[in-house]
C-alpha atoms as one frame of an Amber mdcrd trajectory, in Angstrom:
protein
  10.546 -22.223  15.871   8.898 -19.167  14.645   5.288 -18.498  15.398   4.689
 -18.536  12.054   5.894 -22.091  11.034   4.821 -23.473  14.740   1.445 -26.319
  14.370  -1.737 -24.553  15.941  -2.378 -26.583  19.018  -6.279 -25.823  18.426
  -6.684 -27.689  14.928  -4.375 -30.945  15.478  -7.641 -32.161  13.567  -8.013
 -30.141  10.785  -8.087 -33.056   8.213 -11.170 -34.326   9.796 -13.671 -31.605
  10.472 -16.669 -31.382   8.569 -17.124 -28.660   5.962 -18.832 -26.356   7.418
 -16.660 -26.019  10.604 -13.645 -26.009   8.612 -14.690 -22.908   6.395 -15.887
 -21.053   9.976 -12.244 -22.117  11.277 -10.498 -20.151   8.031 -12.453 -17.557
   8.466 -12.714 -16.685  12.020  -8.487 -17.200  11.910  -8.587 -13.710   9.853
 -10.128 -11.940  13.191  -6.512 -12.176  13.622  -5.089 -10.514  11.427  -6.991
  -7.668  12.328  -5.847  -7.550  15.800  -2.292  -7.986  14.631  -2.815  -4.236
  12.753  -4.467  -2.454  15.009  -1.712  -3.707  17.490   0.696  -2.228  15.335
  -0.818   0.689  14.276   1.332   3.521  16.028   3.946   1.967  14.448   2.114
   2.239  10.885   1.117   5.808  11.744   4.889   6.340  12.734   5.868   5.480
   8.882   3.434   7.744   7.409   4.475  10.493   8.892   8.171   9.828   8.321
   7.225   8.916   4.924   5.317  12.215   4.040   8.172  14.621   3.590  10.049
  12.308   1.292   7.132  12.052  -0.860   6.866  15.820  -1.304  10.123  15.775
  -2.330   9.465  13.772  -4.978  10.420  10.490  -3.868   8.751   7.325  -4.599
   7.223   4.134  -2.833   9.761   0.954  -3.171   7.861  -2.467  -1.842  10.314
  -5.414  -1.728   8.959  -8.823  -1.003   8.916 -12.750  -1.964   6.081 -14.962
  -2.653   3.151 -13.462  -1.255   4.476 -10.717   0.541   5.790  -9.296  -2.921
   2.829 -10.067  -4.786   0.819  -7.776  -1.899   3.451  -5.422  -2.745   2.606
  -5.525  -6.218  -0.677  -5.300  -5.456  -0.043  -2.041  -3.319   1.405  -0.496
  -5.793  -0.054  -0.811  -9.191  -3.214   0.324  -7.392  -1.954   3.641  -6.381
  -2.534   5.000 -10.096  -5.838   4.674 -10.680  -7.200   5.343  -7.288  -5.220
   8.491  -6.172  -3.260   9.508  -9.642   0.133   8.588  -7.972   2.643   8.096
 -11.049   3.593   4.958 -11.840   7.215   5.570 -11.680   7.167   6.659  -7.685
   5.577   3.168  -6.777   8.049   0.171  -8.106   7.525  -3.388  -6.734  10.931
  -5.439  -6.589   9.667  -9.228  -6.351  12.194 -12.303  -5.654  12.541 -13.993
  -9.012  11.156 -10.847 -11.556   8.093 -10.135 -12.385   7.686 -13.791 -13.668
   7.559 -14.853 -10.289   4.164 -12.501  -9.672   2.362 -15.845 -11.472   4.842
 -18.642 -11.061   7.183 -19.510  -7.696  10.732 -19.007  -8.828  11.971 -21.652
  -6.396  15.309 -20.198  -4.309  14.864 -16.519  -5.361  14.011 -15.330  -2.092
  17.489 -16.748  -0.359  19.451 -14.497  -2.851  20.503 -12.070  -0.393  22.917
 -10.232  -3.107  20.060 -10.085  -5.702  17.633  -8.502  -3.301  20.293  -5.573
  -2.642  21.400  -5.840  -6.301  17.793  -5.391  -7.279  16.974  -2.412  -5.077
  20.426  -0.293  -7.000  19.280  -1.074  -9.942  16.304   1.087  -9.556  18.492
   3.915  -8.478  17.583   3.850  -4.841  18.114   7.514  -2.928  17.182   9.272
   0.370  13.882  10.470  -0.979  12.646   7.040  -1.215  10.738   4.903   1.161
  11.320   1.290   0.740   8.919  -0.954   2.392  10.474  -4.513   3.161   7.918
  -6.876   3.222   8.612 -10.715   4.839   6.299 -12.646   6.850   9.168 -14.927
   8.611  10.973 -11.510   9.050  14.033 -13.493   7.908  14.084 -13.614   3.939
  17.489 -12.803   2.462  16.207 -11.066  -0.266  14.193  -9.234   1.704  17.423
  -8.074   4.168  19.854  -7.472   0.939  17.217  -4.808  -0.182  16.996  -3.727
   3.243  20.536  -3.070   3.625  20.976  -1.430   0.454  17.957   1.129   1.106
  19.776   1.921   4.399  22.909   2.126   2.806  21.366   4.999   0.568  19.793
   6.993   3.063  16.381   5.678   2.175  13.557   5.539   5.013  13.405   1.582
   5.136   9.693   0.378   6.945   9.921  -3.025   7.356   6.517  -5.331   7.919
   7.174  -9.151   9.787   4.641 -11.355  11.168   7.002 -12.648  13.486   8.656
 -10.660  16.603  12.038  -9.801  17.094  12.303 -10.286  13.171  15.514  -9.222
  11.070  12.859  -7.195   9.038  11.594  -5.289  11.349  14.563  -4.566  13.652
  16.774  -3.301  11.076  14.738  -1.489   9.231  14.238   2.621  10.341  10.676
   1.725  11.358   9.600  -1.937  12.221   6.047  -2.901  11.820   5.173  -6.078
  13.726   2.163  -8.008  12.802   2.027 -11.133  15.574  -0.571 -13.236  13.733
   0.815 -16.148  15.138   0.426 -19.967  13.841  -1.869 -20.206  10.855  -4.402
 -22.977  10.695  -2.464 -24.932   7.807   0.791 -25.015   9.723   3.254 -22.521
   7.673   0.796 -21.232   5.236   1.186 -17.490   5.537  -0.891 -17.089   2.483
  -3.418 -16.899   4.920  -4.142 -14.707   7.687  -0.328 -13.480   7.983  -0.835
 -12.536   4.223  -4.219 -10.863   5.176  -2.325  -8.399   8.144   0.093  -7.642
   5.137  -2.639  -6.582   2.996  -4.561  -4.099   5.557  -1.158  -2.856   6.461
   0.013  -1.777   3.378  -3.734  -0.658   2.351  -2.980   1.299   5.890  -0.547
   2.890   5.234  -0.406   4.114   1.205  -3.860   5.401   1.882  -3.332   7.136
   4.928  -0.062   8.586   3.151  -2.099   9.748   0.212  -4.528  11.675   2.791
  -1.893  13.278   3.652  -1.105  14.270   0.336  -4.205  15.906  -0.380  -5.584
  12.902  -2.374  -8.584  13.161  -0.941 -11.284  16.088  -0.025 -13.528  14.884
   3.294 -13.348  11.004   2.280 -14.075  11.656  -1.355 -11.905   9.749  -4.032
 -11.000  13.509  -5.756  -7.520  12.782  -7.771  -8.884   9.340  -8.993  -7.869
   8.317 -12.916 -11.103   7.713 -14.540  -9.260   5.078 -16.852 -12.914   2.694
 -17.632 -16.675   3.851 -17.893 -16.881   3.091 -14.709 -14.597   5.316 -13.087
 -15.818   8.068 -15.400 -19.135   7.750 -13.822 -17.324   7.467 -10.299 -15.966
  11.313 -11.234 -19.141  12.459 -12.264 -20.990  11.046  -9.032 -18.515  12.495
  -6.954 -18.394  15.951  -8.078 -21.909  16.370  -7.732 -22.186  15.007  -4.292
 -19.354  17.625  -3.513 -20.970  20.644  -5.503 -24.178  20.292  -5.616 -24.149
  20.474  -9.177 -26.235  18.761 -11.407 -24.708  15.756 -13.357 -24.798  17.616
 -16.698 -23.078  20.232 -15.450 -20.487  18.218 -13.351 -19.945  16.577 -16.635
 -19.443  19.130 -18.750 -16.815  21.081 -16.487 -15.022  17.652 -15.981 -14.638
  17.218 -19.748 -12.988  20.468 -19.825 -10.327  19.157 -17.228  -9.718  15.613
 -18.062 -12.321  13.825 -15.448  -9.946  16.116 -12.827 -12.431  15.655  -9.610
 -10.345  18.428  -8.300 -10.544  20.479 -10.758 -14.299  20.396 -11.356 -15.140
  20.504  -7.815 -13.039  23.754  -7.545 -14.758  25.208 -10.674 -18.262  24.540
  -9.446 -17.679  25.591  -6.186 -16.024  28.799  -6.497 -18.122  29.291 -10.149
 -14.833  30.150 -11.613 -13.074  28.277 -14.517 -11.046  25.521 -14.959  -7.318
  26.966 -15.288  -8.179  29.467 -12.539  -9.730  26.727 -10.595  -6.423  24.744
 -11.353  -3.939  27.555 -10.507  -5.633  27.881  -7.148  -4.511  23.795  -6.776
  -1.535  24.315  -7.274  -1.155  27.595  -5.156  -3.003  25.425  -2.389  -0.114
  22.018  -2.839  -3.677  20.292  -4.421  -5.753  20.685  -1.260  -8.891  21.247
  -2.279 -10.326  22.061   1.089  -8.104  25.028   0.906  -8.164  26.297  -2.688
 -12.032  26.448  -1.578 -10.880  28.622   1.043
């Protein structure tokens, strides 16, 4: 039986404990998932390097999953916009049963082996890509038919499994192995198999958008400032970064679209705003060294 579907031995009891004890039982489970991660972190670290020269190439971020490994995928990925300006067509989440399936179970769509690869063509997989296959069992067919396809393409396949010795994770390029082990409610990897997924793939996008000069020290610097408040967000973090007063910062920053980039190169280097963005662009958007 998989660790994952195998009865914890320490809460036979569950049904009975009192309230209290059974919230401190959920919670101190997600300790964890935690360990799982940083078990498997060279293996993380592995993909974002591997990753990075595929994504200057142009290629995009594919996360396949089922249930709630695709709906972290989802997740993952419609979150890359507004936090680090990464287009919305170079991170696509495939999802057993469509995008219906984000809100209701599609019961059977994650056995459809030929859908999964099916689903991963149709997006005109290529060897710039990454795909990241995404299956807590390790053993979802829809999960493998993606998979397969990405290898078959020449795509750098990363695949995440909460069990070991998974399908997942052994035939993908790079296997990511997060051994949570049973789950308090036998089976329910909604829970703290679910969590590892989520700190993984937070892991590893944001480490891979360091690397892509997303951010300047730990500063959020090629956010979208979409709302009010991430229009404030810009204007507190260019004047933390310059200095500069928040009339100023928000004047140059209305010259560049809310560009924390931008204005922080402006200030800095008291220059203006297409100068400060050819120097961007001379400098692949590393701000550190268009400063420099």
């Amino acid at each position: 039986m998989l660790k994952t579907e195998t009865p914890s031995q320490a809460h036979a009891a569950l049904d009975q404990y009192a309230t209290p004890d059974l919230v401190n039982v959920f919670v101190d489970d997600q300790i964890n998932a935690v360990n799982a991660v940083r078990a498997a972190a060279p293996s993380i670290a592995l993909a974002v390097d591997a990753a990075l020269p595929r994504m200057e190439a142009g290629g995009r971020l594919i996360y396949v999953g089922a249930g709630t490994s695709g709906r972290l995928g989802v997740l993952d990925s419609v979150e890359l916009y507004p936090t680090f300006s990464w287009p919305h067509g170079r991170a696509v989440a495939l999802l057993a049963g469509g995008s219906d399936a984000m809100f209701v179970a599609v019961e059977g769509a994650e056995d459809d082996f030929d859908q999964g690869a099916a689903d991963l063509r149709s997006v005109n997989v290529g060897p710039d890509d990454v795909v990241l296959a995404i299956a807590a069992s390790g053993g979802t067919p829809y999960v493998l038919g993606a998979l397969q396809a990405g290898r078959a393409a020449g795509a750098l396949t990363v695949g995440f499994a909460n069990n070991t010795d998974a399908p997942v994770a052994n035939e993908a390029e790079i296997g990511v192995t997060l051994d949570t082990g049973p789950e308090v409610v036998s089976g329910s990897t909604r829970l703290k198999a679910g969590t590892s997924q989520k700190i993984a793939l937070n892991t590893f996008s944001s480490a891979l958008m360091v690397r892509l000069n997303k951010v300047y020290g730990n500063l959020m610097v090629d956010l979208k400032a979409t709302n009010a408040k991430l229009v404030r967000r810009a204007i507190r973090l260019t004047t933390f970064a310059t200095g500069a007063d928040e009339a100023a910062a928000r004047e140059v920053l209305e010259q560049c679209g809310f560009h924390v980039k931008t204005a922080i190169v402006a200030l800095s280097k008291q220059t203006s705003v297409e100068q400060a963005q050819a120097l961007l662009e001379a400098a692949h958007g590393s701000v550190r060294q268009a400063l420099a």
